[in-house]
C-alpha positions in Angstrom: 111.8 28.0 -101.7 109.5 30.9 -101.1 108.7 33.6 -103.8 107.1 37.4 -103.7 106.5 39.1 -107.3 107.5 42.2 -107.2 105.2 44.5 -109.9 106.8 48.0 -110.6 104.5 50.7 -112.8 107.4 53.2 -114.1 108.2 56.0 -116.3 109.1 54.4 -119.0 112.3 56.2 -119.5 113.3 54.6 -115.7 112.6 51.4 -117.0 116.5 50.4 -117.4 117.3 51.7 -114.4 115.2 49.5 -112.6 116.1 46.5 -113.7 120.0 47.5 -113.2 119.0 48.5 -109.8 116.7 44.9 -109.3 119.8 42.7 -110.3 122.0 44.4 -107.8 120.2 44.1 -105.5 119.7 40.0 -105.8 117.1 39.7 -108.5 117.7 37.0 -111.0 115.8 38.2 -113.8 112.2 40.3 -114.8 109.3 40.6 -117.7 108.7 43.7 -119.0 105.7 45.0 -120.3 105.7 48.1 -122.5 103.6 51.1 -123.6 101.0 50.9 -120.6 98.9 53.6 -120.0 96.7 54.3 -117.0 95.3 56.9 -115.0 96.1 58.4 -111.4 93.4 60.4 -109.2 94.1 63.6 -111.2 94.3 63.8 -114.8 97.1 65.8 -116.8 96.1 68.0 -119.7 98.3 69.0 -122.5 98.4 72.3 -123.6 95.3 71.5 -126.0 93.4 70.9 -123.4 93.6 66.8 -123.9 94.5 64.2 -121.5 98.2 63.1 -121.3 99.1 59.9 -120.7 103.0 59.0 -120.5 104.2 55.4 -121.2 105.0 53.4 -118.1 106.7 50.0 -118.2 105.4 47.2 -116.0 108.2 45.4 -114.6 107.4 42.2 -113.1 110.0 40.4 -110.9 109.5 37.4 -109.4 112.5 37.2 -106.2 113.4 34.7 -103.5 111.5 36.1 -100.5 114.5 36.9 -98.5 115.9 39.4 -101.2 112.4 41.0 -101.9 113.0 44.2 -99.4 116.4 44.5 -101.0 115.2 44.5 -104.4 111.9 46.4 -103.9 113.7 48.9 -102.4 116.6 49.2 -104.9 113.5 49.6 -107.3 112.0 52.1 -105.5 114.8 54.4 -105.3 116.0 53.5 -108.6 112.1 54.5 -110.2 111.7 57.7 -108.0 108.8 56.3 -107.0 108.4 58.1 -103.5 109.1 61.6 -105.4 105.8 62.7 -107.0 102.4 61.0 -107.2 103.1 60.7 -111.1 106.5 58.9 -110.9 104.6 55.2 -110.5 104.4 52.8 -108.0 105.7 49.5 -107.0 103.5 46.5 -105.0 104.8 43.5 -103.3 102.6 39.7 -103.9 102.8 36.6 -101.9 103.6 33.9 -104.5 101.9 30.5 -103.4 103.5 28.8 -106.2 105.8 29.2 -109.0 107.0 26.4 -111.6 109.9 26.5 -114.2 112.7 28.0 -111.9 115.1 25.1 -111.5 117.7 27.0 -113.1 117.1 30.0 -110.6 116.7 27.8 -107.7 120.4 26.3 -108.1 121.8 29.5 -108.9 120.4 31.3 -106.0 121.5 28.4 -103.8 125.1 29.3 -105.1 124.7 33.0 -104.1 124.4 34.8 -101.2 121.3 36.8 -100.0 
């Protein structure tokens, strides 16, 4: 069975959302990372005249490759991420191998795509 990771870099507020919107869509599961911080091509200053950094959540979900548009667009829409530049952004990996799944595998042979 074939695999994509999905990686999602979202507001951290959108983070539940996302994952609602991943398991609808056909995803079995996801890691999340908290508290990440990292910078776009133009920096935002507070009022003080400091650089503002929001917390983003890095959602990683690794899908069978024939629900990966599904899902990756389910995260998409469910992170805002086409809206604004600062909403985050979601990337799509070839997997070439991926151990410790059994449980998955017979589960998503039960299910439908």
């Amino acid at each position: 069975m074939d695999f994509k990771l999905i990686m999602a870099f979202v507001d951290q507020q959108n983070t539940d959302s996302v994952l609602d919107a991943a398991k609808y869509a056909g995803a079995t599961g996801a890691t999340i990372i908290n508290n990440a911080q990292g910078r776009g091509h133009k920096p935002h200053y507070t009022f003080f005249g400091f650089e503002f950094m929001g917390a983003r959540s890095v959602v990683l979900i690794l899908v069978e490759s024939g629900r990966s548009s599904k899902v990756l667009d389910a995260v998409c829409a469910a992170g805002r991420l086409d809206e604004s530049s600062e909403t985050g952004i979601a990337i799509e990996l070839d997997v070439s191998r991926a151990v410790g799944l059994k449980e998955h595998i017979e589960y998503l042979k039960k299910t439908p795509s």
